[in-house]
C-alpha positions, -999 to 999 in steps of 0.1 A, spaced: -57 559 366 -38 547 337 -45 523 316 -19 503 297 -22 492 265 -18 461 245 17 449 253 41 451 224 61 423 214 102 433 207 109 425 168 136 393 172 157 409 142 173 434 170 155 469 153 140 483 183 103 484 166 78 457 175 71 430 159 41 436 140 53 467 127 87 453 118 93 418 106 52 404 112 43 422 79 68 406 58 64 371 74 24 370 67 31 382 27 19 418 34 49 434 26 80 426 10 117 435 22 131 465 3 170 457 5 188 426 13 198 437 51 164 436 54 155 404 38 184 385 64 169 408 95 135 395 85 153 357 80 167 361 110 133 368 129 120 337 112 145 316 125 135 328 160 95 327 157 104 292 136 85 306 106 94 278 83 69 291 55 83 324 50 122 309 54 116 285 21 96 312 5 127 338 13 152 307 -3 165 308 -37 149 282 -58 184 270 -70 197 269 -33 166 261 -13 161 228 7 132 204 5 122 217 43 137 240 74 140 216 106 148 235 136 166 222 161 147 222 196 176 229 216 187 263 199 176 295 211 184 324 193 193 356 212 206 380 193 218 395 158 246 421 145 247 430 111 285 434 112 286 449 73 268 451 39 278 456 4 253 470 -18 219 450 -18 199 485 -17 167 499 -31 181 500 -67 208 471 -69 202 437 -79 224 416 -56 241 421 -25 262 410 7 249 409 47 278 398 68 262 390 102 272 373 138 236 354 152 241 341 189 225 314 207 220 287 234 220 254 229 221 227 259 232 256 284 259 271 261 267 297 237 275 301 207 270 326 176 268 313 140 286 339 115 279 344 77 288 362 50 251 360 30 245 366 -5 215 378 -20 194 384 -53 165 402 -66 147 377 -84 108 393 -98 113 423 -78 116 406 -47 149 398 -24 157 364 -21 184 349 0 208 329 -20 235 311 1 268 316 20 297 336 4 
């Protein structure tokens, strides 16, 4: 007999690790994303789960909105990180240039951005479009 264990829930952000070990941590506060790719990976999962908490508390003060509304229609179903300029363990800012797809009302799409990032008190911080 074998016995199965607790199923494991896929991390949105496209890693190939689970959800509580990838993205979970970092969207409770028990960890902190350690480059920008990261930081958009993790932004990206929040989007998914509709973590609206962790999206504002991700934003740049100076860029952030008063709220996240999501729109009920969207699913998203994928991400590919498409290209990066710095935004590693030792640099301060730094680039994610990404392609997110979705459905919406029975259709695709994909929404594609060029992010820019920040390391404000240690911490990565998503600041807007380039």
């Amino acid at each position: 007999m074998v016995c199965a264990g607790p199923a494991v829930t896929a991390c949105p952000c496209g890693s190939g690790a689970g959800y509580d070990e990838c993205c979970g941590p970092l969207h409770r506060g028990v960890s902190t994303a350690p480059t920008a790719e990261r930081l958009m990976r993790a932004r990206y999962s929040a989007f998914v789960r509709r973590e609206s908490t962790y999206l504002l508390e991700s934003w740049h003060p100076s860029t952030r909105p008063g709220a996240v509304d999501f729109d009920p229609e969207i699913r998203w179903t994928g991400l590919t990180v498409e290209g990066r300029h710095a935004g590693g363990l030792l640099d301060q800012v730094g680039t994610v240039a990404f392609v997110a797809r979705y459905r919406a009302n029975g259709r695709r799409g994909e929404q594609r951005e060029n992010s820019r990032f920040v390391r404000e008190n240690g911490r990565w911080v998503y600041l807007g479009a380039v």
